[in-house]
SEKOLTI-71956 format. One record per residue (C-alpha): y, z, x. Coordinates in steps of 0.5 Angstrom, whole numbers, plus 500, padded with zeros to 3 digits. Layout:
! residues N
(site (Y,Z,X))
...
This chain:
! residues 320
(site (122,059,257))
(site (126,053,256))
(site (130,051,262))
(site (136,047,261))
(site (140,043,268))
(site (141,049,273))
(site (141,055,268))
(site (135,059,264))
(site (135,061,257))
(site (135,068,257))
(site (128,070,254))
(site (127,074,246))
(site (128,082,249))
(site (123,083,247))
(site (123,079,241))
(site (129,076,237))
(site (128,082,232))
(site (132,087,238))
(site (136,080,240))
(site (139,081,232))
(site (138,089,234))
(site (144,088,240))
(site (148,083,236))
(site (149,089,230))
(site (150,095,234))
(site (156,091,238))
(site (162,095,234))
(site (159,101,236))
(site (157,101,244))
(site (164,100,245))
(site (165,108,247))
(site (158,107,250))
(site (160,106,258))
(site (165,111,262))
(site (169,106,266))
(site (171,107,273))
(site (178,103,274))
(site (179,099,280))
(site (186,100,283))
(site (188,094,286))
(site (192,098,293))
(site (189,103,297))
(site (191,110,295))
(site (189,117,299))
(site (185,117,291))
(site (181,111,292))
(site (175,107,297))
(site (174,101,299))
(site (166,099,298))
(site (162,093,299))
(site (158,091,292))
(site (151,089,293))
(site (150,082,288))
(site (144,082,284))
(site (145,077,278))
(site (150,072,274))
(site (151,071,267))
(site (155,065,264))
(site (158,065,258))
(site (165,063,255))
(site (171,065,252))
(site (175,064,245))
(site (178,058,248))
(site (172,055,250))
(site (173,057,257))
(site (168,059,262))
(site (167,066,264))
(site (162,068,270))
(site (160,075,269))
(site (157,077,277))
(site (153,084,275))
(site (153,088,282))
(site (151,094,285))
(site (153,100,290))
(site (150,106,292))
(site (157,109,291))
(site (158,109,283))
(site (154,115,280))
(site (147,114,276))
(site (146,115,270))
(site (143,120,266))
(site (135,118,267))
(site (132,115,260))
(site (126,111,258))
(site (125,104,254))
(site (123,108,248))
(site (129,113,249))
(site (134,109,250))
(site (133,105,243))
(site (132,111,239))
(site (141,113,242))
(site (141,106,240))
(site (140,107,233))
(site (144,114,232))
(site (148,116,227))
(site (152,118,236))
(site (150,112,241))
(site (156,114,245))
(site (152,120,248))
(site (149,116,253))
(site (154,113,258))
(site (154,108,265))
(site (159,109,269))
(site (161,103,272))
(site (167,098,275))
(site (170,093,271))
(site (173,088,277))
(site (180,085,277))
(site (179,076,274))
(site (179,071,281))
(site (180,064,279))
(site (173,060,281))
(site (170,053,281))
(site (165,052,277))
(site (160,045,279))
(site (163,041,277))
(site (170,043,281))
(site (173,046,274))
(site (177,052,274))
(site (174,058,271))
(site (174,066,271))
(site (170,071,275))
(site (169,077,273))
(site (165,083,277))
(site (162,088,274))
(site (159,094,279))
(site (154,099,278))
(site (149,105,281))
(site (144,101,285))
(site (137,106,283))
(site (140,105,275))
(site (141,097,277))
(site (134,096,280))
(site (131,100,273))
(site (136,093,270))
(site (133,088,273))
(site (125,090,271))
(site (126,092,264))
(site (128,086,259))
(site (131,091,255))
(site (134,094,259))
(site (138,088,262))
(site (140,086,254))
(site (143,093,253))
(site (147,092,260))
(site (150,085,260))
(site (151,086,252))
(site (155,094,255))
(site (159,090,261))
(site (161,084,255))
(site (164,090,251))
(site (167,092,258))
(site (170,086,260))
(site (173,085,254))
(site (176,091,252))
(site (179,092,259))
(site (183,084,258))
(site (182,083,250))
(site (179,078,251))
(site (173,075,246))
(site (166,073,249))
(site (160,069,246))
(site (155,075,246))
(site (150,070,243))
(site (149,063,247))
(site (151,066,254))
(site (146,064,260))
(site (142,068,265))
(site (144,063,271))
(site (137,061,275))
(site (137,063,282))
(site (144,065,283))
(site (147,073,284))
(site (153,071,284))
(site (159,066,283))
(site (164,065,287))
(site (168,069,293))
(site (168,077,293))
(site (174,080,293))
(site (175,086,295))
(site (173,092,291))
(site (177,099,290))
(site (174,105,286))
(site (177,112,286))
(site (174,117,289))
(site (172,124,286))
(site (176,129,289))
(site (173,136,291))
(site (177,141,287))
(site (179,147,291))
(site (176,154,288))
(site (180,160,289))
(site (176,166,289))
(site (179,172,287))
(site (176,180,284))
(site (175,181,276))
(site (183,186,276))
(site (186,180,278))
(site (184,175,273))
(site (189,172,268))
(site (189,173,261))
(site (186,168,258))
(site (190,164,251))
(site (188,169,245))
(site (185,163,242))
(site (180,162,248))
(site (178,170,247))
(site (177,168,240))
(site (173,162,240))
(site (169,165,246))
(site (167,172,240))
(site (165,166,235))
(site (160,163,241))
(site (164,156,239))
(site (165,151,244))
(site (166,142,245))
(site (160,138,245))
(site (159,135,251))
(site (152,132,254))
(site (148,134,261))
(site (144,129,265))
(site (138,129,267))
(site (140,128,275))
(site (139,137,276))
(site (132,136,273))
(site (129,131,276))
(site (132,135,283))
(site (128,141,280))
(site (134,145,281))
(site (136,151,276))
(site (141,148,271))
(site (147,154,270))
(site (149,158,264))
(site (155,154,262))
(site (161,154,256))
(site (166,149,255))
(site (172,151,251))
(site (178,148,248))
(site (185,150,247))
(site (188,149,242))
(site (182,150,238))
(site (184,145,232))
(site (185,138,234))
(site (186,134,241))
(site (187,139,246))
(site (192,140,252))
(site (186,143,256))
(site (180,145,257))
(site (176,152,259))
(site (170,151,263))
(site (166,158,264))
(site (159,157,268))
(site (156,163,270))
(site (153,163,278))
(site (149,170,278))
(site (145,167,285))
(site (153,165,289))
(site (154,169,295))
(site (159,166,298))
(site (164,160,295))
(site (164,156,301))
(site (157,154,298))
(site (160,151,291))
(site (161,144,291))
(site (165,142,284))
(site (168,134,283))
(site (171,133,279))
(site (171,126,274))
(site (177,122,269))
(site (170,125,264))
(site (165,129,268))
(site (163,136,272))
(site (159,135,277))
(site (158,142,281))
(site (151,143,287))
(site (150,150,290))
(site (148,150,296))
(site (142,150,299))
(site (139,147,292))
(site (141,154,288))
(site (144,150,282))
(site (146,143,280))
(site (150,141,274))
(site (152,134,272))
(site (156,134,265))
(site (160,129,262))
(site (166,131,257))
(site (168,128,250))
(site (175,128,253))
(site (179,125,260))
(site (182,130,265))
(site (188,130,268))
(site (182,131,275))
(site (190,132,280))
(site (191,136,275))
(site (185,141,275))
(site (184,148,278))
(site (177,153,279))
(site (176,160,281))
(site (171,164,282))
(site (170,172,280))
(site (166,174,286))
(site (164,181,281))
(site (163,178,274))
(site (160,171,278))
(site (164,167,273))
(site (166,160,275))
(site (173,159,271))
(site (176,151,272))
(site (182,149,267))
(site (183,142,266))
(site (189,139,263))
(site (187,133,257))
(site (190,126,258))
(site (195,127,250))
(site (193,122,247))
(site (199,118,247))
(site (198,116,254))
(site (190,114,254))
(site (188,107,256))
């Protein structure tokens, strides 16, 4: 490993064939990640949280400006679906990468000083501190990180990284002074319960979707197996059938509740995380679509033991 002033050449991961791997696969990680925006005031939505700095990348930008890619974690951003090395080369190499995704915090830029007492831009980049341990001992996987939070930092502020010649700085976790960090918080949906002469008609073309067992591909988590918890029956709808929908159905069977006061159900921008207390069912789902989460609604038919929740779809003129 060939060190240069204080900064240390990043090795071959685990050779320069996956090095080349990660440059041709970069187009296609651009959906890879789920991003939890950072709000620059307070808001009754939003928390303040300390991330914990772990290590600091250097690269530059198209106008050979130096960038400082500060890689931070926090016990307060949800992990991962649990994958290993083998597995996550082979998403990588599917026809659809885009099923696994890293929830993380893109932070604002702050102007910092570099050695020599020139200008530069920081940005920090927070994710789950488990998922960040995992990062920090396996080479490939912090490939595949720093390559994910370049494509975050320049899709968030259209910028353009040298994804090639950028260094791992040596003993260094982080560059600069911490600002403060902001992330929304998950609201917990209120559920309604209610008995099955009560229900509201639902869309016709929801009734009609549901008699041709059809509905939207989405991706479950790991998390409730490595729980040993029951992962409910569940069905995701869409309305209208064809095309970006205005809303979704999800429909989650929970034959084991007793009383609603035991659902716990959190709604994200792409993602259903609902536990049934004491561990009766847990179910961590992400969705191809964002949510408007305000918008959101849940009821439970306390004969049919059927969780409805309707989520209002973010049009597609309005995401970010």
């Amino acid at each position: 490993m060939a060190q240069k002033g204080g900064f240390l050449d990043v090795p071959d991961i685990p050779n320069r064939q996956t090095q080349q791997f990660f440059s041709e696969i970069t187009n296609e990680m651009k959906d890879l990640f789920s991003v939890i925006r950072d709000e620059p005031e307070k808001t009754t939505s939003s928390k303040s949280i300390k991330p914990e700095p772990g290590f600091c990348i250097k690269t530059k930008d198209s106008n050979e400006e130096k960038i400082f890619l500060n890689i931070c974690s926090s016990s307060e951003l949800p992990e991962p679906q649990e994958i290993s090395e083998d597995e996550l080369l082979c998403i990588l190499q599917s026809d659809d990468p885009s099923t696994y995704r890293i929830p993380m915090s893109l932070g604002e830029p702050h102007v910092e000083l570099d050695k020599s007492g020139h200008p530069c831009t920081a940005y920090d980049i927070i994710i789950n501190k488990t998922f960040f341990n995992k990062v920090i001992n396996s080479d490939l996987f912090k490939t595949f990180m720093i390559t994910l939070c370049m494509e975050g930092i320049e899709n968030k502020y259209n910028l353009c990284l040298n994804k090639v010649s950028w260094m791992l700085l040596k003993n260094k976790k982080y560059h600069g002074t911490m600002p403060d960090h902001h992330i929304r918080c998950n609201q917990k949906t209120l559920i309604t319960e209610i008995s099955s002469s009560n229900e509201p008609n639902k869309p016709s073309s929801l009734i009609k979707e549901e008699k041709i067992d059809t509905g939207i591909r989405c991706e479950i988590s790991d998390s409730g197996k490595r729980k040993n918890v029951p992962v409910p029956e569940f069905k995701i709808l869409k309305e209208p059938v064809e095309g970006h929908p205005e809303f979704l159905v999800a429909r989650i069977q929970l034959p084991e509740v007793r009383n609603t006061k035991d659902i716990e159900l959190d709604l994200g921008e792409d993602r259903i995380l609902l536990k049934v207390q004491p561990d009766i069912y847990y179910l961590d789902v992400f969705i191809p679509y964002n949510i408007q989460q305000e918008e959101s609604g849940a009821q439970f038919d306390k004969q049919s033991k059927v969780l409805t929740i309707t989520m209002p779809v973010v049009p597609l003129t309005n995401k970010s």
